[in-house]
Structures are given as structure tokens and as C-alpha cells.
C-alpha positions as CSV (number, residue, x, y, z in Angstrom):
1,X,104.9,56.7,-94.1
2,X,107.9,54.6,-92.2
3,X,107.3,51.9,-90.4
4,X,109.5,50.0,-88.3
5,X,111.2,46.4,-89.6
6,X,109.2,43.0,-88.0
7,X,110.9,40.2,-88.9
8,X,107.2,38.8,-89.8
9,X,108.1,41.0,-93.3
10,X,111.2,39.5,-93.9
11,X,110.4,38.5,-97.1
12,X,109.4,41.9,-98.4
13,X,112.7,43.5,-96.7
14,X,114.8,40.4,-98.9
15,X,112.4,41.4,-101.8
16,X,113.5,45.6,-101.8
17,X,116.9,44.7,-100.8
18,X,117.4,42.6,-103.8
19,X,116.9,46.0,-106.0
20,X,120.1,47.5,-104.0
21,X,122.7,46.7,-106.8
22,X,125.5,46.1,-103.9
23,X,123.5,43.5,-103.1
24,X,123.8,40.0,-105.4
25,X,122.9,37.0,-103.7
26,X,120.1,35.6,-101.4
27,X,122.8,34.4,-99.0
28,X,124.4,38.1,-98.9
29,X,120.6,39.3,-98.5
30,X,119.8,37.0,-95.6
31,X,123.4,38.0,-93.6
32,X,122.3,41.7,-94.2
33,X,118.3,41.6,-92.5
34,X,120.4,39.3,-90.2
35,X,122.4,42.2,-89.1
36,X,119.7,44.2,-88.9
37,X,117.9,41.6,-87.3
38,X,120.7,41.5,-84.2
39,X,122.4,44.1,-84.0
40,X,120.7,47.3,-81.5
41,X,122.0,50.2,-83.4
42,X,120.8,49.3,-87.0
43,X,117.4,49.5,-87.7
44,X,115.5,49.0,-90.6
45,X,112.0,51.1,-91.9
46,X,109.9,50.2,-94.9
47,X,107.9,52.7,-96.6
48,X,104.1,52.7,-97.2
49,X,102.8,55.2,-99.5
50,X,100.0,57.7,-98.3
51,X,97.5,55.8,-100.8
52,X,99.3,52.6,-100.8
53,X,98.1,49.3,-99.3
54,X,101.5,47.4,-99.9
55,X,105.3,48.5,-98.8
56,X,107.4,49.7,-101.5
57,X,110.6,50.8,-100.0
58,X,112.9,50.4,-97.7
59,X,115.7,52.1,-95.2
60,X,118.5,51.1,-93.6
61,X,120.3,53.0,-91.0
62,X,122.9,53.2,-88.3
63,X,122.4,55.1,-85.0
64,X,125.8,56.5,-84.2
65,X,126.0,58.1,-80.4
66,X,123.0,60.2,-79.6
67,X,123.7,62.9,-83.0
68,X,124.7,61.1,-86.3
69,X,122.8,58.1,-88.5
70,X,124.5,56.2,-91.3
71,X,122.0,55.5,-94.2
72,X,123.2,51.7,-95.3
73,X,120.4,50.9,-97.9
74,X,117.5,52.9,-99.8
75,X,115.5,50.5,-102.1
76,X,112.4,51.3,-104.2
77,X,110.1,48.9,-105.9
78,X,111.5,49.3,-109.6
79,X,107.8,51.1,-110.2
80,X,108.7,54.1,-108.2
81,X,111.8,55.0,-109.1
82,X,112.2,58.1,-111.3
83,X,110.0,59.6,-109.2
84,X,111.3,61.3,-106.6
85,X,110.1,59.2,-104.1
86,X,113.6,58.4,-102.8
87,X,114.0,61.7,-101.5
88,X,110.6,61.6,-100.1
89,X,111.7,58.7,-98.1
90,X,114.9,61.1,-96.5
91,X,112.7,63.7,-95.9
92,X,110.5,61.2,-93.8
93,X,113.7,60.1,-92.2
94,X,115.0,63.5,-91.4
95,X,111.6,64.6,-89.9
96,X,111.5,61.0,-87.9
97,X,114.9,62.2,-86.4
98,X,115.3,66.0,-87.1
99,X,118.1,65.9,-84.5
100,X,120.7,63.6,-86.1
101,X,122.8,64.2,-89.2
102,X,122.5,62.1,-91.5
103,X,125.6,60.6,-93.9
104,X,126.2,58.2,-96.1
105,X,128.0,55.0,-96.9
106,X,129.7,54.4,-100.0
107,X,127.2,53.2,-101.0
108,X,124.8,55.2,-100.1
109,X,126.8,58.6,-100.1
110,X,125.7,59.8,-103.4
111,X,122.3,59.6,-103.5
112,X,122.5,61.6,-100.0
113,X,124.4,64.4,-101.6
114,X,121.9,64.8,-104.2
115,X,118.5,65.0,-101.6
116,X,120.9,67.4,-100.0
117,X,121.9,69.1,-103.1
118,X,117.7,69.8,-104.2
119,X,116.6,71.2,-100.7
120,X,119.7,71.5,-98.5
121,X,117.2,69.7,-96.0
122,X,119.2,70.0,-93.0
């Protein structure tokens, strides 16, 4: 399940962003839930697992105009990757907002094609 970004989880959003390999530093980490923090067209979603008590992922995305969403950042707790729970997290996205396209960053961009690629979702 997604669940919108309080800053009162700050700490777990700096914890899953520190598994994003473009991300190196605490300062770098802070500037980035900053952003997300401030600025009105980002917005940030951890994921809960359907059996989970604790968040174990995260989202990052842009809202562009009323029809298009970057996807910034996608971390997983180390113990779920593999798993195909990445995807699951785009396919809770895309159902969250079935009316916007979704595309990537270059960072971002070809883990996107991929979910795209195993179930041309949209």
C-alpha cells in the first residue's frame, strides 16, 4: 500500500533513499526530502506491504501539468529486492493515478522501461 510522505518519517524516507545508488551523502539526502519537503509538485509515497507493520520502500515523483508524472526515486529495503516488488510499487502508482503517464529520469528511466517491458501496464 502507498502512503503519503510526513515529515514525522523523515528518517525512514533518509534511510530508503540512502539505498538509491545516485544518492551518496547525508547532506545530498537531506537537500533531496528537502525538495520534497517544499516544493508543491513533488511528492513523496512510502510503501507498506499488505502484511507488513514497517515501510519498506519508497517513491518519488513529479506532477507535470494535469497528464504526466516523473518517477525521481524508487528504493527498496535491501531485503526485498529481487523480488518483484519494485514493479508492484509502479503498478500501485499507476492505479493511484491511472490517468497520468508515467516516465523516467535518468535515473530512473530504466527500471521504468523494464515494468513497462513485463506488462506493458499503460
Amino acid at each position: 500500500m502507498l502512503i503519503p510522505y510526513r515529515k514525522e518519517h523523515q528518517k525512514i524516507a533518509v534511510g530508503l533513499l540512502s539505498f538509491h545508488d545516485k544518492m551518496e551523502k547525508y547532506h545530498s539526502l537531506l537537500n533531496e526530502i528537502g525538495m520534497y519537503e517544499q516544493k508543491e509538485s513533488l511528492a513523496l509515497f512510502f510503501w507498506l506491504p499488505e502484511q507488513g507493520a514497517n515501510i519498506q520502500g519508497l517513491l518519488g515523483i513529479e506532477y507535470v501539468g494535469s497528464s504526466r508524472l516523473i518517477l525521481h526515486d524508487i528504493s527498496l529495503n535491501p531485503s526485498y529486492r529481487g523480488e518483484g516488488l519494485g514493479f508492484q510499487l509502479l503498478d500501485e502508482l499507476k492505479a493511484k493515478h491511472d490517468e497520468f503517464e508515467i516516465v523516467g529520469t535518468s535515473a530512473t528511466k530504466e527500471y521504468l522501461e523494464k515494468w513497462l517491458q513485463l506488462g506493458n501496464r499503460f
